[in-house]
ChimeraX commands (.cxc) that place a marker at each C-alpha (Angstrom):
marker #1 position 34.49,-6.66,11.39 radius 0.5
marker #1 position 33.83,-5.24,8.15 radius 0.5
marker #1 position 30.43,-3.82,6.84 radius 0.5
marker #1 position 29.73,-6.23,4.13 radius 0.5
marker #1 position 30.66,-9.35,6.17 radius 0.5
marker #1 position 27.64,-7.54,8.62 radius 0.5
marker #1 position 25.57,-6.98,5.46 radius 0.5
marker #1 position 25.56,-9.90,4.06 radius 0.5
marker #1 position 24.46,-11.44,7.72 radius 0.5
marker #1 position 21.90,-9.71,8.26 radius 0.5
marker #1 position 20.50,-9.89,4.43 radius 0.5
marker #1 position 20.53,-13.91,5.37 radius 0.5
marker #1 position 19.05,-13.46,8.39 radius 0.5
marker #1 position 15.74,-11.10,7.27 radius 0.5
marker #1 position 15.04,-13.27,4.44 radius 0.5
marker #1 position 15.06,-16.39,6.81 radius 0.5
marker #1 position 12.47,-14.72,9.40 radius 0.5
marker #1 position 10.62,-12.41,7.71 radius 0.5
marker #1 position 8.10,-14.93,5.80 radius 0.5
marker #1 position 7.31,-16.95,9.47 radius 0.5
marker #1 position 7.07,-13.58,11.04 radius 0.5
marker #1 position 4.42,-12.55,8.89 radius 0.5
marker #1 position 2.64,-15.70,8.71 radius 0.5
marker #1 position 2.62,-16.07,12.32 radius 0.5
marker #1 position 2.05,-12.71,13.60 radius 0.5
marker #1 position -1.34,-12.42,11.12 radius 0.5
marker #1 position -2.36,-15.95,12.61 radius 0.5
marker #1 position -1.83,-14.77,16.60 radius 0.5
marker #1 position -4.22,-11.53,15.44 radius 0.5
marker #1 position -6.57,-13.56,14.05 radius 0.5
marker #1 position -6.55,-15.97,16.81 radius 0.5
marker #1 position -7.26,-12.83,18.97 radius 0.5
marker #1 position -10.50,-11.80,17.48 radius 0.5
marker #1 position -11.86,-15.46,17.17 radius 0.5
marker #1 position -11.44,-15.92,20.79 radius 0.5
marker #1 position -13.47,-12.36,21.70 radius 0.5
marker #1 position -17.20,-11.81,21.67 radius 0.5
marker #1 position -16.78,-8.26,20.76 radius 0.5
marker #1 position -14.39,-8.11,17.53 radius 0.5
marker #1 position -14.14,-4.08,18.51 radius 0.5
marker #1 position -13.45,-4.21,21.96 radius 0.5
marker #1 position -10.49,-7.05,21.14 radius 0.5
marker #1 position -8.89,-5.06,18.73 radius 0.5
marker #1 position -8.91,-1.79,21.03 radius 0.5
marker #1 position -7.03,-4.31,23.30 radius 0.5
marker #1 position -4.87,-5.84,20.56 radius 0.5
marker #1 position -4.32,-1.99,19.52 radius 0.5
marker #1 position -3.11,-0.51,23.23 radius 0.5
marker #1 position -0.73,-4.33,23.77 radius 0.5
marker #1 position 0.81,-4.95,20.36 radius 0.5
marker #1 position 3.87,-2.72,20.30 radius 0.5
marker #1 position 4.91,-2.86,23.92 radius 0.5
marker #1 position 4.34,-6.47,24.96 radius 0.5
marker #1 position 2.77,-8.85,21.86 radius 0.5
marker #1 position 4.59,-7.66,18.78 radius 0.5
marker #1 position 7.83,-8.35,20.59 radius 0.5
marker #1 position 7.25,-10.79,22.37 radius 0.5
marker #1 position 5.76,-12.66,19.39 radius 0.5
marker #1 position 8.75,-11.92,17.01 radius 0.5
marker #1 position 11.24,-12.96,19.48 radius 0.5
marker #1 position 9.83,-16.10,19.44 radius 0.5
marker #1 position 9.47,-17.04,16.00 radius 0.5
marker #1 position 12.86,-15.29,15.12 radius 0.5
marker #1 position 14.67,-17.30,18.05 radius 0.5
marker #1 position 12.61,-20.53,16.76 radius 0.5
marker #1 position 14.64,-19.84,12.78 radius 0.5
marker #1 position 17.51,-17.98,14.11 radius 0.5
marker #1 position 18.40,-20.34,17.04 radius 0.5
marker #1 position 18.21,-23.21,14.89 radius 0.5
marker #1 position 20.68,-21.61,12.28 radius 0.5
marker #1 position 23.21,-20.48,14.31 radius 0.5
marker #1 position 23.82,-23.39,16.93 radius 0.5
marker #1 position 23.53,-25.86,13.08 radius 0.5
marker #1 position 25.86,-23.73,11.90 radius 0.5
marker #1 position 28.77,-23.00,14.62 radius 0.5
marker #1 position 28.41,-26.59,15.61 radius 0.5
marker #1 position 29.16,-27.68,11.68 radius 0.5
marker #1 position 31.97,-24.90,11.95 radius 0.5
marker #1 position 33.30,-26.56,15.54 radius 0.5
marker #1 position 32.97,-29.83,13.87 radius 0.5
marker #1 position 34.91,-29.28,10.81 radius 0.5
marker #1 position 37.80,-27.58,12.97 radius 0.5
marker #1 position 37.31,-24.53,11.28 radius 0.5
marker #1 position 37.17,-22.94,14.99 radius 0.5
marker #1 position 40.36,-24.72,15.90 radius 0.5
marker #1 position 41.92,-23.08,12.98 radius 0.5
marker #1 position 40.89,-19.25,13.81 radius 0.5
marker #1 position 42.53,-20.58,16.77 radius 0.5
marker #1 position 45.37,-21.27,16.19 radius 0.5
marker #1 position 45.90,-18.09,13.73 radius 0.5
marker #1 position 45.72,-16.38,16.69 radius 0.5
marker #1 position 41.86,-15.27,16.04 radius 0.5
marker #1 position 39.22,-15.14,18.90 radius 0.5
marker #1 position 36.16,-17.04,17.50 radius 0.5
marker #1 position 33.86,-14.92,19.39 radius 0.5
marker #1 position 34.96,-11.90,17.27 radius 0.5
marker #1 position 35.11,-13.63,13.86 radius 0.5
marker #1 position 32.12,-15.81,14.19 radius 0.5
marker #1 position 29.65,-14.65,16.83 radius 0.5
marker #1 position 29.88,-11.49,16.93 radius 0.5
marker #1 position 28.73,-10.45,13.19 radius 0.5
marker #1 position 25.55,-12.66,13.72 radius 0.5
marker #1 position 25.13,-10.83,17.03 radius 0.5
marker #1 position 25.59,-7.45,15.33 radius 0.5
marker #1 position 22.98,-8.68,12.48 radius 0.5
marker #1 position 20.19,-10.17,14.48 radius 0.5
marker #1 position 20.46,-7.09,17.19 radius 0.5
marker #1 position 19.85,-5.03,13.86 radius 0.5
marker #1 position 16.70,-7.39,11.96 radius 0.5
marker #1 position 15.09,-7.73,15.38 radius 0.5
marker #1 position 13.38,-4.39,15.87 radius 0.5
marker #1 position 12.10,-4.58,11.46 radius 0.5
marker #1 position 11.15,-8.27,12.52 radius 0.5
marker #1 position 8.95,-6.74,15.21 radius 0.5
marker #1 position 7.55,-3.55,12.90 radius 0.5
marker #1 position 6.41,-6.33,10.54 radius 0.5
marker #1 position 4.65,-8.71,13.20 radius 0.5
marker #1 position 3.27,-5.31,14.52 radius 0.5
marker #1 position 1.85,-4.62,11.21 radius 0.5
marker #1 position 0.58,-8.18,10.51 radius 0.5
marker #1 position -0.81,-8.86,14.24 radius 0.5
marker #1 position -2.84,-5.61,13.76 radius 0.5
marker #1 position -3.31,-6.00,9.91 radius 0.5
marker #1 position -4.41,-9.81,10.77 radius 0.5
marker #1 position -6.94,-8.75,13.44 radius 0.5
marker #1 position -8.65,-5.52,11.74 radius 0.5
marker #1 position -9.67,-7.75,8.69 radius 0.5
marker #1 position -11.54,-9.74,10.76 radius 0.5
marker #1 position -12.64,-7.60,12.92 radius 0.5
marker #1 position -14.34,-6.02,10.25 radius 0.5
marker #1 position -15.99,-8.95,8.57 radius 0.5
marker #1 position -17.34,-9.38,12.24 radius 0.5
marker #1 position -19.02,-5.71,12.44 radius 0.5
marker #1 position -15.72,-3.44,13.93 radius 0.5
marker #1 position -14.86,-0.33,12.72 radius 0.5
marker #1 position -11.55,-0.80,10.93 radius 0.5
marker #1 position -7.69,-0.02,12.67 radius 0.5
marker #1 position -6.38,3.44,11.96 radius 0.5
marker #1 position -3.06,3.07,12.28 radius 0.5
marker #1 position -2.45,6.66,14.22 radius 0.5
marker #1 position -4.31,4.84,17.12 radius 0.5
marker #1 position -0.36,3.56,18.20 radius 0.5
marker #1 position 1.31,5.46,20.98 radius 0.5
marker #1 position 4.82,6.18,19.77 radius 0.5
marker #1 position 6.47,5.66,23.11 radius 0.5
marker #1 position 5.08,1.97,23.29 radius 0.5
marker #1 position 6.53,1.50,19.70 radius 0.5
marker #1 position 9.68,2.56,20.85 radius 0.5
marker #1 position 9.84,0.61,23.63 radius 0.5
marker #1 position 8.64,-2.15,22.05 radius 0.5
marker #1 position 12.16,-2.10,19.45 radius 0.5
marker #1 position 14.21,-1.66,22.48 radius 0.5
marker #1 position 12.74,-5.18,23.93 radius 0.5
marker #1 position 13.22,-6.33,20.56 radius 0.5
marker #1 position 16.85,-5.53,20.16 radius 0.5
marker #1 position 17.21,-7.15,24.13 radius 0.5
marker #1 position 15.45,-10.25,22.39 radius 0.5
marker #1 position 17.49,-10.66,19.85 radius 0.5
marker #1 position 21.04,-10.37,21.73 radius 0.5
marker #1 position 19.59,-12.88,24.36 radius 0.5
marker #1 position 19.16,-15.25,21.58 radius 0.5
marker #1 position 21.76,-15.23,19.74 radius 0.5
marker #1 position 24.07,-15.36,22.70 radius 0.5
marker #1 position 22.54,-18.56,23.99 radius 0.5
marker #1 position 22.20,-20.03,20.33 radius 0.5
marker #1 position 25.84,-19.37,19.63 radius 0.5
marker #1 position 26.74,-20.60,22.74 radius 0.5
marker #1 position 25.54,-24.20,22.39 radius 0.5
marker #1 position 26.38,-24.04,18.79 radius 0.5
marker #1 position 29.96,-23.76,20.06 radius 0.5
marker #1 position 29.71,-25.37,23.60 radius 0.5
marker #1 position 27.78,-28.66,23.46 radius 0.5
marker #1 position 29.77,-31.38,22.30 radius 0.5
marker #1 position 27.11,-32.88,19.99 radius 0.5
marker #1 position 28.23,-34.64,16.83 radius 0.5
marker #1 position 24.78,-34.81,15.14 radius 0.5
marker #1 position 24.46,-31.11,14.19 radius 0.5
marker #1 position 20.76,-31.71,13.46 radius 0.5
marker #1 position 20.25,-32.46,16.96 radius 0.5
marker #1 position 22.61,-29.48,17.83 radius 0.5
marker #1 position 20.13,-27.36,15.67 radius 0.5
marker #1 position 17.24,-27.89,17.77 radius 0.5
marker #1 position 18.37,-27.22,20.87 radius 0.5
marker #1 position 19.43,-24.44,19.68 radius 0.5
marker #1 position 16.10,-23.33,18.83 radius 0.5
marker #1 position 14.34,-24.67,21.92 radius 0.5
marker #1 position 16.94,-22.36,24.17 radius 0.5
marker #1 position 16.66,-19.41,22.19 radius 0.5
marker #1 position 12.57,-19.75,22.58 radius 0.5
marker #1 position 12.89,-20.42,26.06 radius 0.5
marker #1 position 15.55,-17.43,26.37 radius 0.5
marker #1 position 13.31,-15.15,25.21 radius 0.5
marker #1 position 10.56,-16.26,27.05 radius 0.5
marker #1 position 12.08,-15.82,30.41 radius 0.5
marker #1 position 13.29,-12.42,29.57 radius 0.5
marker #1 position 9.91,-11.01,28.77 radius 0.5
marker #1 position 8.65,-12.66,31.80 radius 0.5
marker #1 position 11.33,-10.81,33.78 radius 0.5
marker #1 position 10.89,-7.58,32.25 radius 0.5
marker #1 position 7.26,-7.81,32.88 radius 0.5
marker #1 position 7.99,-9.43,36.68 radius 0.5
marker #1 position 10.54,-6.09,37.19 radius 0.5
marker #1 position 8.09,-3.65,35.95 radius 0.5
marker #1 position 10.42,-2.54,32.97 radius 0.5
marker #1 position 7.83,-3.73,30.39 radius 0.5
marker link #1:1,2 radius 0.2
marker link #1:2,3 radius 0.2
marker link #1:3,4 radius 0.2
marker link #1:4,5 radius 0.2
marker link #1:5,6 radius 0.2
marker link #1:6,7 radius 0.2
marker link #1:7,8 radius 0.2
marker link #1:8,9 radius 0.2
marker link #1:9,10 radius 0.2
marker link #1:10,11 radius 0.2
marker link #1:11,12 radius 0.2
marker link #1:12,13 radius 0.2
marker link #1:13,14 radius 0.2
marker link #1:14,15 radius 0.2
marker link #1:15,16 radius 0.2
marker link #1:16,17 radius 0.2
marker link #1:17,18 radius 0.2
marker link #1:18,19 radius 0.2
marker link #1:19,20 radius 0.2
marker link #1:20,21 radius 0.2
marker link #1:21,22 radius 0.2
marker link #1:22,23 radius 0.2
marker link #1:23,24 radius 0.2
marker link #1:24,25 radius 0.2
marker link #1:25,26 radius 0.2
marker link #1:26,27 radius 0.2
marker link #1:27,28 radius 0.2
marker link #1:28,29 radius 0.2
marker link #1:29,30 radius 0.2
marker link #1:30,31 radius 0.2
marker link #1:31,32 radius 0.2
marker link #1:32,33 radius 0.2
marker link #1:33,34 radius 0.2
marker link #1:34,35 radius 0.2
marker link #1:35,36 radius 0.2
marker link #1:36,37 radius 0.2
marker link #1:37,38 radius 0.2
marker link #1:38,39 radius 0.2
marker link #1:39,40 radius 0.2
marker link #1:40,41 radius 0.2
marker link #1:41,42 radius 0.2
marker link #1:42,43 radius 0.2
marker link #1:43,44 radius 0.2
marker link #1:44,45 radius 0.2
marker link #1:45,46 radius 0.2
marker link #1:46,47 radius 0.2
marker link #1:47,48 radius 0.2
marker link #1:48,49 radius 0.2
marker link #1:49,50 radius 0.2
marker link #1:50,51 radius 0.2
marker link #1:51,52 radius 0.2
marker link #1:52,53 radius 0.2
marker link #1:53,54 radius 0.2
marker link #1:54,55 radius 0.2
marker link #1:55,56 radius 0.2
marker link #1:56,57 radius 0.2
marker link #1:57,58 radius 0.2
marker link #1:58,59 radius 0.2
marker link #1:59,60 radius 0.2
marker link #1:60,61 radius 0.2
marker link #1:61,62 radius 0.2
marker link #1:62,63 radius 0.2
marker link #1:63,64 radius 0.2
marker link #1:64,65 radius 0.2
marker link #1:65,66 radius 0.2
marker link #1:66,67 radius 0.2
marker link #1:67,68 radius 0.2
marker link #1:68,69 radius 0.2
marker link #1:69,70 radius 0.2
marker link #1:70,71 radius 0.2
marker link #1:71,72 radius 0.2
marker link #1:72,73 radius 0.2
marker link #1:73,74 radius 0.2
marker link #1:74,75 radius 0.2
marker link #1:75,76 radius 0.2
marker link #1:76,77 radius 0.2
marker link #1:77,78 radius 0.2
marker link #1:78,79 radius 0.2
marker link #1:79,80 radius 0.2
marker link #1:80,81 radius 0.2
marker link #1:81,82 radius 0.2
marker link #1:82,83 radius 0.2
marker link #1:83,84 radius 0.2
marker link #1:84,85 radius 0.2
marker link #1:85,86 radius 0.2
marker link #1:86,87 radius 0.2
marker link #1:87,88 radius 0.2
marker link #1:88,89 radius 0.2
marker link #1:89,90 radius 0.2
marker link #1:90,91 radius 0.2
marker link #1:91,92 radius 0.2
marker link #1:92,93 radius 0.2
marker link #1:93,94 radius 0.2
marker link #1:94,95 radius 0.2
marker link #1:95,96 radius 0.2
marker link #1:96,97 radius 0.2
marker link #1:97,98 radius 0.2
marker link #1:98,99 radius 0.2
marker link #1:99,100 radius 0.2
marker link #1:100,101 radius 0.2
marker link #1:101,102 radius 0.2
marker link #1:102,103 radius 0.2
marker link #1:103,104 radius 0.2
marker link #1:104,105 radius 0.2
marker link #1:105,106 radius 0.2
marker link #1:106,107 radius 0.2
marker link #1:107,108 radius 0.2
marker link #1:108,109 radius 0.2
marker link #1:109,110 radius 0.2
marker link #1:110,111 radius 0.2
marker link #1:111,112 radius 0.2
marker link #1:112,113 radius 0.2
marker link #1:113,114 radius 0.2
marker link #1:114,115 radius 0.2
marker link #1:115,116 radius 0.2
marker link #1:116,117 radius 0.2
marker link #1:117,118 radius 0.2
marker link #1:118,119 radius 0.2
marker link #1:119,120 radius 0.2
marker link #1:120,121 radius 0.2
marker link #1:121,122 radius 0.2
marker link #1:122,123 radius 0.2
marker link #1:123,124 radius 0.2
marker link #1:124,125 radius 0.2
marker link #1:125,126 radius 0.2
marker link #1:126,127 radius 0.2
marker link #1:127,128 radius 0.2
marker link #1:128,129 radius 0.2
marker link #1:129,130 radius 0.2
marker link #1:130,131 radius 0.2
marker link #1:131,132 radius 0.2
marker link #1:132,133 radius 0.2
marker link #1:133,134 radius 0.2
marker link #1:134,135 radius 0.2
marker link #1:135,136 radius 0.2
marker link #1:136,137 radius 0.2
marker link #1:137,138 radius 0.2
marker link #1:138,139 radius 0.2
marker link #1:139,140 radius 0.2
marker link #1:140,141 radius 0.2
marker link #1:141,142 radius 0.2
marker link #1:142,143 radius 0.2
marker link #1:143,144 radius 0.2
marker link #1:144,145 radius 0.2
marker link #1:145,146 radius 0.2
marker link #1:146,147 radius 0.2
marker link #1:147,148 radius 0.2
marker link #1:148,149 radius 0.2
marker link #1:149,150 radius 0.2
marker link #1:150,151 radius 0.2
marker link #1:151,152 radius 0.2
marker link #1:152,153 radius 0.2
marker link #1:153,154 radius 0.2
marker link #1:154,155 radius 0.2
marker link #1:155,156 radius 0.2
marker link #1:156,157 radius 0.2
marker link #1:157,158 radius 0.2
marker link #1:158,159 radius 0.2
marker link #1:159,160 radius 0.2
marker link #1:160,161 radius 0.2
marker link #1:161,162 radius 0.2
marker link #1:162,163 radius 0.2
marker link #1:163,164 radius 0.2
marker link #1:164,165 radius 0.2
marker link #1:165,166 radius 0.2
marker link #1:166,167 radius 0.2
marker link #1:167,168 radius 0.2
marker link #1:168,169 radius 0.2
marker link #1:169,170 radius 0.2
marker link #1:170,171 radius 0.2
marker link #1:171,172 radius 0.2
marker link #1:172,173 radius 0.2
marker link #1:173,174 radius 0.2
marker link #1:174,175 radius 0.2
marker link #1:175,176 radius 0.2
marker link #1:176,177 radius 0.2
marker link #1:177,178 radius 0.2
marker link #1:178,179 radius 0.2
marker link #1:179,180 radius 0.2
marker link #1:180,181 radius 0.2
marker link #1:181,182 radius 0.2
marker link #1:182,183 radius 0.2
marker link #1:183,184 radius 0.2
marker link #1:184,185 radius 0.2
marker link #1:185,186 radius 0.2
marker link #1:186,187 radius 0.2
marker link #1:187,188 radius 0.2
marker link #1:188,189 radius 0.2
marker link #1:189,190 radius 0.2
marker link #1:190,191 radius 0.2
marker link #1:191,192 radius 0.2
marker link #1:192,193 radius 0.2
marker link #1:193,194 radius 0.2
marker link #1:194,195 radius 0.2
marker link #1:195,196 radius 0.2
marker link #1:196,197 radius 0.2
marker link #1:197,198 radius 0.2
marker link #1:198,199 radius 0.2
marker link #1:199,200 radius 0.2
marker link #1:200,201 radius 0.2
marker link #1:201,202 radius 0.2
marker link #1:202,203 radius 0.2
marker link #1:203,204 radius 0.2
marker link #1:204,205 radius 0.2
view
């Protein structure tokens, strides 16, 4: 696999998930100080969960929602056009030419996709925490070893995702790619679900 094949990849990726991941991790911190009585006490909370559990767990799901949609849509066009028949028979394993680069890529955007819903969960919150009386977020309040653990998650997320997207992308014998598409997304969402909820069940989250 070359290095601009992986470039280019991820380059498509980021620019499909950053925008939702920034719109929708500001919205979830919002929605967190809305819901609290005390705007400083939530955002001490939001402050001590964001790295480890929410900011992950959040871009997981909005990346799988984007990415799992455009990667089942596009092996399925790919299966469909007998472009994976080709590689083949040239003696090619599909799962090197076609998955794995968009493995290799989404691995890679996950843990900046989570730094960025990080930023705009707490970025989201502290505004309005402070129009409602809190002091505002200093940023040094993060504990590094969350942070980190929170981009290894991330990194798990995004495998788990992909793998299941490119799997139906290239499994389900589904003409309408459309259709294809959003299963795609729905399992990748539901992946990642599961495997928060099993790191968290197992104590390694």
């Amino acid at each position: 696999m070359r290095v601009r094949e992986l470039t280019v990849q991820c380059t498509r990726i980021g620019a499909a998930v950053l925008p939702a991941v920034i719109a929708g991790s500001a919205l979830v911190g919002c929605a967190w100080i809305v819901q609290s009585a005390d705007a400083a006490a939530a955002l001490a909370a939001l402050v001590a969960r964001v790295p480890r559990a929410i900011g992950p767990l959040v871009a997981g799901i909005l990346v799988a929602a984007r990415v799992g949609a455009l990667l089942a849509g596009e092996l399925g066009e790919l299966r469909r056009g007998q472009q994976v028949d080709w590689l083949r028979a040239a003696g090619l394993s599909p799962l090197r030419q076609l998955v794995l680069p968009r493995l290799l890529a989404v691995v890679l955007v996950m843990p900046v996709a989570t730094l960025v819903a990080d930023a705009a969960l707490l970025a989201g919150a502290s505004l309005l925490a402070v129009q409602r009386g809190a002091a505002a977020l200093a940023f040094a309040q993060l504990a590094p070893a969350a942070v980190w653990i929170g981009l290894a998650k991330a990194a798990l997320f995004g495998a788990t995702l992909t793998g299941v997207a490119c799997a139906i992308g290239l499994g389900l014998r589904a003409s309408d790619v459309p259709r294809l598409a959003s299963r795609g997304a729905v399992a990748a969402m539901l992946a990642v679900a599961a495997l928060d909820l099993l790191l968290v069940a197992s104590r390694l989250s």
